[in-house]
C-alpha positions as CSV (number, residue, x, y, z in Angstrom):
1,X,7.5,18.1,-37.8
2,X,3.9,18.2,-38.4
3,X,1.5,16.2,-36.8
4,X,-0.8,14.4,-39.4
5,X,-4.2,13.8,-39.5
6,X,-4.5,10.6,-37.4
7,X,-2.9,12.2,-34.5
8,X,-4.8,15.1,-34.7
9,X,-8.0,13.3,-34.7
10,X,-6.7,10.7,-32.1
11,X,-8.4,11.4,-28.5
12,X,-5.6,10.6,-26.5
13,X,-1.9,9.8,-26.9
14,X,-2.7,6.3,-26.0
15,X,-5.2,5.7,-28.3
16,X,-2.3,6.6,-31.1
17,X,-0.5,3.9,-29.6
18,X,-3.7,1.4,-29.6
19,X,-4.4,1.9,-32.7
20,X,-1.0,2.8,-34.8
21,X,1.8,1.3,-32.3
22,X,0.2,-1.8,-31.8
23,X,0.5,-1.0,-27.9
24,X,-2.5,-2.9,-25.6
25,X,-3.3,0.9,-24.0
26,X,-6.6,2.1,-22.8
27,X,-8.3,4.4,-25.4
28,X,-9.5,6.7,-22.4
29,X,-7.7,9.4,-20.4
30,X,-5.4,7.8,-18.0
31,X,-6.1,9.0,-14.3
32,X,-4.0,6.8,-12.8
33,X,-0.9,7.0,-15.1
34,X,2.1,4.7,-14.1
35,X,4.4,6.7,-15.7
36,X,4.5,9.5,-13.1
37,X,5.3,6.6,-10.8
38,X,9.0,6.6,-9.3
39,X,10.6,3.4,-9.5
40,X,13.2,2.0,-7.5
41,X,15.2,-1.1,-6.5
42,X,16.5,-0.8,-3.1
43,X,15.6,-3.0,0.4
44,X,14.4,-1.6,3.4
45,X,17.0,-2.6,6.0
46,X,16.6,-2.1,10.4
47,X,19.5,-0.6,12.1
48,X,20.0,-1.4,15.5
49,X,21.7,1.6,17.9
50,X,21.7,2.2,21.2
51,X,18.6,-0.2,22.0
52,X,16.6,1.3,19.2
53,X,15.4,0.2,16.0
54,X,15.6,2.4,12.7
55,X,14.6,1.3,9.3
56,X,16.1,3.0,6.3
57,X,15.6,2.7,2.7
58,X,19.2,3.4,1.0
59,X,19.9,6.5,3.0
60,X,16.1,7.5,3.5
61,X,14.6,7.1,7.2
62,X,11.7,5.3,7.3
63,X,9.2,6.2,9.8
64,X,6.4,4.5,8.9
65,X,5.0,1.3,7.4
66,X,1.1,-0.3,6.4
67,X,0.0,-3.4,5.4
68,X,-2.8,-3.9,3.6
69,X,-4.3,-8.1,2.5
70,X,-7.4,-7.9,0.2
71,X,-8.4,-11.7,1.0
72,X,-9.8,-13.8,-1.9
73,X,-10.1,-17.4,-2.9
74,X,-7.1,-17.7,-5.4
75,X,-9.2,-19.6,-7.9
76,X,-7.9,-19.3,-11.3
77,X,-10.7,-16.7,-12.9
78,X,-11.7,-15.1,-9.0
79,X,-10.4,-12.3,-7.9
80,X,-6.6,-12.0,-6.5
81,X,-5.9,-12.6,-3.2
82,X,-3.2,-9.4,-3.1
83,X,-1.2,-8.0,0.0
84,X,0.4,-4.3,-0.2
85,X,2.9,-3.3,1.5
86,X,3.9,0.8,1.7
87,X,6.5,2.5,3.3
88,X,6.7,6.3,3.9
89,X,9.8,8.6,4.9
90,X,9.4,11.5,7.5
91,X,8.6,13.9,4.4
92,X,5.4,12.5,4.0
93,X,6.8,10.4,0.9
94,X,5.3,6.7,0.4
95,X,6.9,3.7,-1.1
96,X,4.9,1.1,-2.5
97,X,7.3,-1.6,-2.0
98,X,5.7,-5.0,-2.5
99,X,2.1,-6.2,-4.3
100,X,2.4,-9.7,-3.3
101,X,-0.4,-11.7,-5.2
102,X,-1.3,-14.9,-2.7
103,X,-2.4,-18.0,-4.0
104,X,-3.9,-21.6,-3.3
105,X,-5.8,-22.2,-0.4
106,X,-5.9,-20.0,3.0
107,X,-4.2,-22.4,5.0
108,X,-2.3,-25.8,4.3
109,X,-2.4,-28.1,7.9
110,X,0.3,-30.7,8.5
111,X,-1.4,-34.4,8.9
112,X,-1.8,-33.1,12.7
113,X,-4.7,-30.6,11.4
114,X,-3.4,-27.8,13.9
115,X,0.4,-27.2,12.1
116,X,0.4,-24.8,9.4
117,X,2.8,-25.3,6.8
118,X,1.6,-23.4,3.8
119,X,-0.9,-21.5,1.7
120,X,-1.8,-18.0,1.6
121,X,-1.7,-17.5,5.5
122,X,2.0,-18.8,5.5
123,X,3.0,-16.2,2.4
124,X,1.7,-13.8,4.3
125,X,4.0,-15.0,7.7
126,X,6.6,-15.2,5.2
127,X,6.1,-11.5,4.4
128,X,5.7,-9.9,7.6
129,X,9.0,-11.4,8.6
130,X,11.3,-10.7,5.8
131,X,9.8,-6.7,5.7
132,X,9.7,-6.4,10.1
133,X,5.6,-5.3,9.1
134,X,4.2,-4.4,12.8
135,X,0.9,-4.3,11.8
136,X,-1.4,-6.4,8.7
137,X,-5.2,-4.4,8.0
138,X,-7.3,-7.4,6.7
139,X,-10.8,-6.2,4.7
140,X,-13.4,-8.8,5.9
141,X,-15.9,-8.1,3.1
142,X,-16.7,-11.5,1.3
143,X,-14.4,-14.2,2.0
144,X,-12.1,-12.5,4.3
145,X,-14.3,-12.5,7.1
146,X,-12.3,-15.4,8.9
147,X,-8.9,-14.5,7.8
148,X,-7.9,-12.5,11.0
149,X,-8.6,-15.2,13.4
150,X,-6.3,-17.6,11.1
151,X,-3.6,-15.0,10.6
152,X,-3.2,-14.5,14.6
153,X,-3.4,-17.9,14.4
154,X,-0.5,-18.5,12.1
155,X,1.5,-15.9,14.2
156,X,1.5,-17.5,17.3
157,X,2.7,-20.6,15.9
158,X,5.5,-19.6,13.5
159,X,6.4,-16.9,16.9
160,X,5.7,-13.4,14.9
161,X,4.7,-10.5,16.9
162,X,2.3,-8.5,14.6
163,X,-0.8,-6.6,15.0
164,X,-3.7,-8.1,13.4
165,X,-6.7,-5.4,12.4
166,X,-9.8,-6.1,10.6
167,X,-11.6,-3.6,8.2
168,X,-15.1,-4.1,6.7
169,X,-14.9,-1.9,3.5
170,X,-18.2,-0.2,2.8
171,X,-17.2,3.1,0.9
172,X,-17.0,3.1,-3.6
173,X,-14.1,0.9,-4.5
174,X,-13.4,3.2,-7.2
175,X,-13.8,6.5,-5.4
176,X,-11.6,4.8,-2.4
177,X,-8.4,3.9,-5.2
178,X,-8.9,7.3,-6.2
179,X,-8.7,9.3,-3.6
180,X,-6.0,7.7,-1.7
181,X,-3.9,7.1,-5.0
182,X,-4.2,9.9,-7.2
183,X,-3.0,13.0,-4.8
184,X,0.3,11.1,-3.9
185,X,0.9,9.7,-7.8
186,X,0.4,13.4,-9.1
187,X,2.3,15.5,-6.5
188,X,5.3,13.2,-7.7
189,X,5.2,11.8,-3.8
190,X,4.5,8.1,-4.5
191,X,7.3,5.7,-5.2
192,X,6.9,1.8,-5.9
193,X,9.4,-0.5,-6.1
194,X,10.3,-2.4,-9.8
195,X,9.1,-6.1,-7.8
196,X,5.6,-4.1,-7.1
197,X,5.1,-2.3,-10.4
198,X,5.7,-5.6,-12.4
199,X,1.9,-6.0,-10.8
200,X,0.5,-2.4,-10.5
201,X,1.4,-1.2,-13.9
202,X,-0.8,-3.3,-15.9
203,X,-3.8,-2.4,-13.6
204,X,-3.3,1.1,-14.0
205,X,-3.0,1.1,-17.4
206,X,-6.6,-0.6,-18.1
207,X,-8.0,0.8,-14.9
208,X,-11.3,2.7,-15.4
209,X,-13.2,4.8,-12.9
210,X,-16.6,4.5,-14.7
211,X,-16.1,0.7,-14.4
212,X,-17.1,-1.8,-12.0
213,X,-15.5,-4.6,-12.2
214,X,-11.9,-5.0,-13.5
215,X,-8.8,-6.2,-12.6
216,X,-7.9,-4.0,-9.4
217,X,-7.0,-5.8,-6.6
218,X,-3.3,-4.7,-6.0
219,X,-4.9,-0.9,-6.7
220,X,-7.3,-1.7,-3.8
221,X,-5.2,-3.4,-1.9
222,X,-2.6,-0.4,-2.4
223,X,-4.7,2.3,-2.1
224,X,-5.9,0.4,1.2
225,X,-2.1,0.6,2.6
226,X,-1.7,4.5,1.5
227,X,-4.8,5.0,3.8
228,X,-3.2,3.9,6.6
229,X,-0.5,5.9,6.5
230,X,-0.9,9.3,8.0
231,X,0.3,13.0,6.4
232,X,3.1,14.2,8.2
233,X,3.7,18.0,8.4
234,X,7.6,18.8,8.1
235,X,9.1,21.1,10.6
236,X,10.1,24.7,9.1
237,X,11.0,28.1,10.3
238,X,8.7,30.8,11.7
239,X,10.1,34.0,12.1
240,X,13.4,32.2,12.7
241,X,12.6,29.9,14.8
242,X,12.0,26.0,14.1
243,X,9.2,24.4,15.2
244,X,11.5,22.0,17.0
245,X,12.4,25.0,19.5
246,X,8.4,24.9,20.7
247,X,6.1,23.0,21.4
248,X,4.8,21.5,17.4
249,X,3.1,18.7,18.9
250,X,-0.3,19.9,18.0
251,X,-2.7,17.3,19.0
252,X,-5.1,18.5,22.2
253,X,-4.6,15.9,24.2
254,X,-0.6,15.8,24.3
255,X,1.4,17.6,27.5
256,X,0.9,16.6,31.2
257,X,-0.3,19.6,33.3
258,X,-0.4,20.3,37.3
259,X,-3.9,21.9,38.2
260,X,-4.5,23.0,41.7
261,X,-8.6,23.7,43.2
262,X,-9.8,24.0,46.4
263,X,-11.2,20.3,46.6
């Protein structure tokens, strides 16, 4: 069937949609397109064997996991407070499996003024236990300059064992969501969980690099977490042998070594 006119004239598909669908889509080329996101609906879930841990997702071994909390007020009209949380399997694969959005105040004291019994630092107790997250990143621009000290805080009391880093964010928002989202999202390598793209999808969608401000705190918060985890290389062959059969660690400072001098 041919295409008429109006197509042919439209810039981009979602534009056609914009404009004849009635569809709330950006009218600008999409680099950040949800659709080439893979979406699933599974739980992580620890193993326990022979005194060690293992975390799988369905039948996928999880080898990694980052935690990423954007801080911010939770005032209706501010920006979100959002935590992401991103798994990634020994193929280099990453699941984005939770963008939590946090909200009311930091904290919430019992009458005592020392108890913590709710507010965003609780959600984000609440989170670390239910997902076994080892370690929570906290960017201290703005208002999250005091969230850390809290957080440890919060840990101690509730009994969580968890990491705590801080991260004050000086490189281009925009160039930072690109660059950490876009390589995984097109190499069909990035995976997010239905829960997480109830809340990523509509930022994607309206997301503009040439923009400053807009809603993109789950992006940031995301792109944050894929950061943080590192690129794996897979073990292959060479010339019939795997790489398992040497030595493929191939940092410079791994190996223990016996030297002998004349000293």
């Amino acid at each position: 069937m041919k295409k008429c006119s109006s197509v042919e004239s439209a810039v981009t598909l979602n534009y056609w949609d914009s404009q004849y669908q009635l569809h709330a889509k950006p009218v600008t080329d999409l680099r950040l397109d949800p659709d080439k996101l893979i979406a699933y609906d599974v739980e992580p879930m620890v193993v326990y064997a022979n005194r060690t841990a293992v975390m799988y997702l369905n039948t996928v071994k999880i080898v990694g996991m980052s935690c990423k909390w954007d801080p911010a007020s939770g005032k209706i009209g501010n920006d979100e407070s959002a935590l992401s949380i991103v798994l990634q399997d020994d193929l280099g694969r990453r699941y984005w499996h939770r963008a939590i959005s946090l909200s009311g105040p930091y904290a919430v004291y019992d009458e005592d003024g020392k108890t913590i019994i709710g507010g965003q630092i609780k959600q984000v107790c609440d989170a670390i236990k239910e997902f076994s997250i080892p370690r929570v990143n906290i960017e201290t621009n703005g208002v999250g300059f005091f969230a850390p000290t809290a957080l440890k805080a919060a840990c101690k009391q509730f009994g969580i064992i968890c990491g705590i880093t801080e991260h004050h964010e000086t490189k281009n928002k925009n160039k930072r969501i690109l660059e950490a989202i876009e390589p995984p999202l097109t190499s069909g390598m990035l995976w997010i969980h239905v829960k997480a793209l109830e809340h990523v999808e509509p930022q994607m969608l309206s997301w503009n690099p040439k923009v400053k401000e807009q809603p993109d705190d789950h992006l940031d918060a995301g792109a944050g977490a894929i950061i943080l985890t590192p690129e794996r290389i897979k073990p292959g062959k060479s010339n019939g042998i795997t790489a398992h059969d040497k030595n493929h660690n191939w940092r410079p400072n791994s190996g223990v070594y016996e030297v002998s001098t004349d000293y």
